[in-house]
N, C-alpha and C positions, 0 to 999 in steps of 0.2 A: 667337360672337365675330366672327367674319368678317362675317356681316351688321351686327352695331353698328361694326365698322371701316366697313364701304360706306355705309351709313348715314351716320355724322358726317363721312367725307371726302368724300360726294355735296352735305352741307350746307355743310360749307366750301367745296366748286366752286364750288355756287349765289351763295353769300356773295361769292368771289371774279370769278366772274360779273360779277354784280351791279356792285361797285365795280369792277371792271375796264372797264365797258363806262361808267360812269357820270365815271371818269377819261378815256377817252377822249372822252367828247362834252365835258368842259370844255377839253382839250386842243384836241378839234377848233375849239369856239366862240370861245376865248382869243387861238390861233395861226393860225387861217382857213385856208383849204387850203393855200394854199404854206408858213406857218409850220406845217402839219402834216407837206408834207413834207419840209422842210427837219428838222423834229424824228426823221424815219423816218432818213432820211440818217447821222443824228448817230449814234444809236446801232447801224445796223446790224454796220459792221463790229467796234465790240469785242461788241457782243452774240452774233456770229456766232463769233468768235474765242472769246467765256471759254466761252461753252457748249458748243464743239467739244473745247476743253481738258476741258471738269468732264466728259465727257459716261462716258468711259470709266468713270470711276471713283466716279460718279452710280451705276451697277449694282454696282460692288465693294462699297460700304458699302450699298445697301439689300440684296444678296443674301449678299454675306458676314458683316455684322452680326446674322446669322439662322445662317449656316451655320455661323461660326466665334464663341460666342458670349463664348468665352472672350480672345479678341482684338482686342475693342471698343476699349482705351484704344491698342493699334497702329493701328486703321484711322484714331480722332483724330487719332494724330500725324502720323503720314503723308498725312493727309488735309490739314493744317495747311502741313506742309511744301512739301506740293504748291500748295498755291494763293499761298503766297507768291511758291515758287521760280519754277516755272511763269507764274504771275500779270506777274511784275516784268520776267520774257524777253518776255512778250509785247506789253507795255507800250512798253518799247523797240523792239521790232520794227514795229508799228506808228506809233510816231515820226518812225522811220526812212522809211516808206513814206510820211505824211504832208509830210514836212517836208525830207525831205533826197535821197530818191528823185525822180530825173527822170522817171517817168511819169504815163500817162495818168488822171486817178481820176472826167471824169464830172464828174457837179452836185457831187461829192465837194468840188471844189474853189470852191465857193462857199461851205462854211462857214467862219468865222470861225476863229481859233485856238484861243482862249479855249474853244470850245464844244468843239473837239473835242478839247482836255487833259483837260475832265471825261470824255470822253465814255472815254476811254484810261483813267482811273480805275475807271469801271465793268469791265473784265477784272478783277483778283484780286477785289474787291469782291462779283463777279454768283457768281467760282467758290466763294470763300468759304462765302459764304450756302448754296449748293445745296446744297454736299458735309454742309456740318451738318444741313440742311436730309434730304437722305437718308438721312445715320447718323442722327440721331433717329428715320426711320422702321423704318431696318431693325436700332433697337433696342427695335422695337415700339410706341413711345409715337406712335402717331396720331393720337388725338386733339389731345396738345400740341402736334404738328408745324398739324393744322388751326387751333388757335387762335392759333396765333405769324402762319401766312401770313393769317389773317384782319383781323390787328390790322394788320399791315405794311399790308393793303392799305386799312382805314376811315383812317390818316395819310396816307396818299398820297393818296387823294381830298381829304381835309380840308387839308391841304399845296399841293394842285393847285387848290381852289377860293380861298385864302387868296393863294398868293405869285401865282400865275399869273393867273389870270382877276380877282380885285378889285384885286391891288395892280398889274396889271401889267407883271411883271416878263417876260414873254414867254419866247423860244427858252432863255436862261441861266437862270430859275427853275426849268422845266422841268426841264431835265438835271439841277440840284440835287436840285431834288427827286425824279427818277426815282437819281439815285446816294445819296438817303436812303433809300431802301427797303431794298435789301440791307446796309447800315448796322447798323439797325433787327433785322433778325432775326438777322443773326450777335450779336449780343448775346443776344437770344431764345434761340436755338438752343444756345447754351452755358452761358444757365441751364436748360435742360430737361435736359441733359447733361451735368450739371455734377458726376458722379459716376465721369463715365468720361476729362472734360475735362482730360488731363492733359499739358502738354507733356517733361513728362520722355522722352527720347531710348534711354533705357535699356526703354520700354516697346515698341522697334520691334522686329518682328519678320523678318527678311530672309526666309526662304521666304516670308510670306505676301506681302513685298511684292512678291515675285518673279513669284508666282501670280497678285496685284493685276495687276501689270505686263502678263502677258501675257494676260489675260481682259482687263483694262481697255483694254489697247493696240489689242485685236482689234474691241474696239468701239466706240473713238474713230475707227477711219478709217472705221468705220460709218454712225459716226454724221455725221461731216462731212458725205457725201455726203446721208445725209435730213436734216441741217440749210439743206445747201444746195438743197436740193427744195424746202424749205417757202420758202426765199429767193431763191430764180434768180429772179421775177418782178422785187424792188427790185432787184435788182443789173444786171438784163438794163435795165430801166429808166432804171438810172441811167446807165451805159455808152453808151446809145443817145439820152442827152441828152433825154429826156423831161421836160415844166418839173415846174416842182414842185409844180404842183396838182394834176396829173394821179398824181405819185407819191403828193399826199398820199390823193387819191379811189382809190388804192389799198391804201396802208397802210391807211386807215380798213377797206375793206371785205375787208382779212386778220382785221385784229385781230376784228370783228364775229364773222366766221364762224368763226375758230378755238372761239369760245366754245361751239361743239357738239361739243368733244372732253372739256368739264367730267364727263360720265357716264363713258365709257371712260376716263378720266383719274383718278376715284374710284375706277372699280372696281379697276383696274389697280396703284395707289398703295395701295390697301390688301390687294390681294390677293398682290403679290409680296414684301414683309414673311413672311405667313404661310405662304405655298410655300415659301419658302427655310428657315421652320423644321420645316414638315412638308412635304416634299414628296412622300412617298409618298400622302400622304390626297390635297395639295389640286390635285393636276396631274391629280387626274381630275375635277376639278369644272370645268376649261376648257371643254369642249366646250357644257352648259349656259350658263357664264354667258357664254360667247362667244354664243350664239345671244340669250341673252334681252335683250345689248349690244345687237346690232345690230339688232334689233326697235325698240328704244328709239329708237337711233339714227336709225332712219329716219323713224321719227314723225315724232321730234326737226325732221327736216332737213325735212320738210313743213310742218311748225307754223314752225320760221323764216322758211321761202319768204314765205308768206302774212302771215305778223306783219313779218318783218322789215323789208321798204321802208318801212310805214307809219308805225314805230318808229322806223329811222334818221332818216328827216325831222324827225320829233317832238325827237328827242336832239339830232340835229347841226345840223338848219337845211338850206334847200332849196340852200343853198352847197356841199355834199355829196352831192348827186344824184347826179353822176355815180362816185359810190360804189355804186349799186345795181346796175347789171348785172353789174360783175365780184363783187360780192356773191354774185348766186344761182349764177353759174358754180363757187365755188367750192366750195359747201354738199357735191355728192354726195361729191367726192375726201376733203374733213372729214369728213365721214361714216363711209366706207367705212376710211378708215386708221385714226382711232379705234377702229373694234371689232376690227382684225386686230391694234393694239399689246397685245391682250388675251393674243393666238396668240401674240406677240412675247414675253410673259412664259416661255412653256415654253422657249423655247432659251436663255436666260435662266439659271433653274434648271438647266436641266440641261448649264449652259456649253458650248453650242454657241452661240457668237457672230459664228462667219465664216460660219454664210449670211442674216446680217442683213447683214454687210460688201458680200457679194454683192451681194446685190437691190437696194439702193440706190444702189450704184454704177449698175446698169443702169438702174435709175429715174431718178437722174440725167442719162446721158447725152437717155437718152430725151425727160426734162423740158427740158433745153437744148435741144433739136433743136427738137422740136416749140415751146416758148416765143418762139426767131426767129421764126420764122414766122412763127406767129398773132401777135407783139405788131406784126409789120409789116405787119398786114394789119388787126386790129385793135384796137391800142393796147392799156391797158391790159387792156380783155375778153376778147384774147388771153393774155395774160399769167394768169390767170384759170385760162381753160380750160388753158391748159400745165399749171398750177400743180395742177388737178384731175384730169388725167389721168395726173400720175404719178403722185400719190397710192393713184391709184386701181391702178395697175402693181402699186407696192409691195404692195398688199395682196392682189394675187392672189399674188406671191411668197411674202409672209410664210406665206398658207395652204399652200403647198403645201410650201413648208420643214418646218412645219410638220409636215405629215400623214406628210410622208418620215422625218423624226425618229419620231415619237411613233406611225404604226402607223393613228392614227386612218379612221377612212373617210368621204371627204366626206362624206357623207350626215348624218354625225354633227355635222356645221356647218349645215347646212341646217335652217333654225326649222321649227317642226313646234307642230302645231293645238295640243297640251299645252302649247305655251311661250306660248301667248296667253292662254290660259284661264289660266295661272298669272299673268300677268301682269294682264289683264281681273280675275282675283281679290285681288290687291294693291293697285288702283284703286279698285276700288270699298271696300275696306278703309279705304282713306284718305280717299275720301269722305264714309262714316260714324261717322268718328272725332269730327268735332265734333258730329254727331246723339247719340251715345252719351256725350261731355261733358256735352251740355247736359242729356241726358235724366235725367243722374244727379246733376246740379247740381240740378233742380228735386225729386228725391228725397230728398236732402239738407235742402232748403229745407222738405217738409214732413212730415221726420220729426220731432218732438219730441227737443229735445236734453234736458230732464228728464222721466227715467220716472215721476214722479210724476206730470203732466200727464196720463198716459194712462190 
């Protein structure tokens, strides 16, 4: 069961992948590099804001929906209530900083009005979508959750090449159509759930929310801090008045390389669902699939090196060049914290959440320090390597959180000659899968379908 969960969410990454990278080159080709970064601009801060809010309670419902299974139509509600209430504070808070706050905000203040009301729309809208988006998982239905974020995303491409790049409609189509997506699946997400979808109030449960509260709570200010890791680059950027081509040849060459976290992002999404319901059995399967992660991973991030420049050019247009260096700078730091949010799952499970709180805090400061610097010495490609080197922080933390929890012994994370050969035998598997189609399609063709004939 585990492997057809990794399986079909590894095919929906790909899927997602795919149109993610394929909305980004229309965006990039539509908007040209300044209206691409003017596009990064727009949505950074509610992006950064709803995901910092969902993030806590993103683990509640995928680990509790597993753990408490009889409490599913409480984590809807609350989960409901949260994104409104939450949602609509932060909305105003954000107003307030745009429009009525005397400070400083950076290229911040060369967006339009107009662009950044949607963009303040996107907060309850982005936490909405998730929280369903994660109670569907960690009420097991995987596959539905893959098919729901796959369709979101074949519209949003097909929305992005229609309103933006033929008709267009440029910076405001965009935002439209990026505040159409989570739209789109919270309707999704509540027909697949439409059994537990209940808002009656009377279903809430106060200890679990309580419990909610202070698990979730411990991993929201966790999670800021590695939100803010994966984003000190825009934000150092914007602050330090960088034009906006230069932020956009940045954004482009985030989004690119995040897309090598699609493996540890399947395995992970489908595997903490099922730890949460058996966690005796599947918290001992980390150490294997952490290692056969990061094997993967590392291909992975060599196979990009080399395909990738030649690819971005292809997709974006030689207007995007200067997207390639802080490209390959950031590949190792993707790499490497992808296969430790694997590690990231056991404290998870076994709700120890403050020394994830921990290490990204320190990753953080680390990432700010070291990101001045380099971005003033050189520019975006600094911003890069900051951005790769705490990554890479975090994930020596997570391991060692990690092993001090769980007992494990390094060595037990260290890939080993077995993990290749199993893997070298999974490849070659798939290799000969359409040898063995075809072989049996032509046995097929001349067996005689009347035994009479013979």
């Amino acid at each position: 069961m585990l492997r057809k969960d990794i399986v079909v969410t590894f095919g929906g990454q790909v899927a997602r992948v795919t149109l993610g990278i394929i909305g980004t080159a229309v965006l990039a080709r539509a908007l040209g590099p300044e209206g691409r970064g003017l596009y990064a601009l727009a949505i950074l801060l509610p992006v950064t804001i709803g995901s910092f809010l969902q993030a806590g309670h993103l683990a509640v419902n995928l680990t509790f929906a597993g753990l408490y299974r009889d409490q599913r139509r409480a984590l809807f509600v609350q989960s409901v209530l949260y994104s409104v209430v939450a949602g609509a504070l932060a909305v105003l808070a954000m107003a307030a900083y745009f429009f009525w706050l005397p400070v400083g905000k950076g290229q911040l203040e060369s967006l339009p009005g107009g662009i950044i009301l949607i963009g303040l729309m996107l907060i309850p809208m982005q936490m909405m979508a998730a929280l369903l988006r994660a109670l569907t998982r960690g009420s097991e239905l995987i596959v539905q959750a893959v098919l729901v974020d796959s369709a979101g995303m074949v519209l949003r491409v097909l929305a992005l090449i229609a309103f933006v790049w033929l008709l267009g409609g440029g910076l405001p189509a965009a935002m439209w159509v990026t505040l159409g997506l989570p739209a789109f699946c919270i309707v999704a997400f509540l027909w697949q759930i439409r059994n537990i979808a209940t808002l009656d109030v009377r279903n809430l449960s106060w200890p679990l929310a309580k419990q909610s509260m202070q698990f979730g709570g411990v991993l929201a200010v966790a999670s800021v801090a590695r939100l803010l890791v994966m984003q000190v680059g825009l934000y150092l950027l914007n602050y330090m008045k960088m034009p906006p081509a230069e932020i956009g040849f940045y954004a482009v060459a985030l989004v690119v390389s995040r897309q090598l976290q699609m493996i540890p992002e399947a395995v992970s999404q489908a595997f903490l669902p099922r730890a949460s319901n058996d966690p005796e059995v599947r918290l001992k399967q980390i150490p294997p699939l952490f290692r056969l992660t990061l094997i993967v991973c590392l291909g992975m991030m060599f196979l990009m090196a080399a395909a990738g420049p030649p690819l971005m050019l292809l997709m974006f247009g030689w207007n995007f060049a200067g997207s390639i260096l802080p490209y390959l700078f950031l590949l190792p730091g993707v790499a490497f914290h992808g296969s430790a949010r694997l590690i990231g799952m056991y404290l998870y499970v076994r709700q120890k959440p403050h020394y994830g709180m921990i290490n990204n805090w320190i990753a953080l400061a680390c990432t700010v320090a070291l990101s001045v610097v380099l971005i003033r010495r050189l520019g975006i490609t600094g911003a890069a390597l900051g951005y790769s080197l705490g990554m890479l922080l975090v994930s020596v933390l997570t391991i060692w959180a990690y092993r001090r929890v769980s007992g494990t012994a390094l060595k037990e994370l260290v890939p080993q000659r077995s993990d290749f050969r199993l893997l070298w035998g999974q490849f070659r598997r798939i290799l000969a899968s359409p040898r063995r189609m075809l072989a049996r399609g032509k046995i097929e063709q001349t067996t005689p379908d009347d035994p009479a004939q013979t």
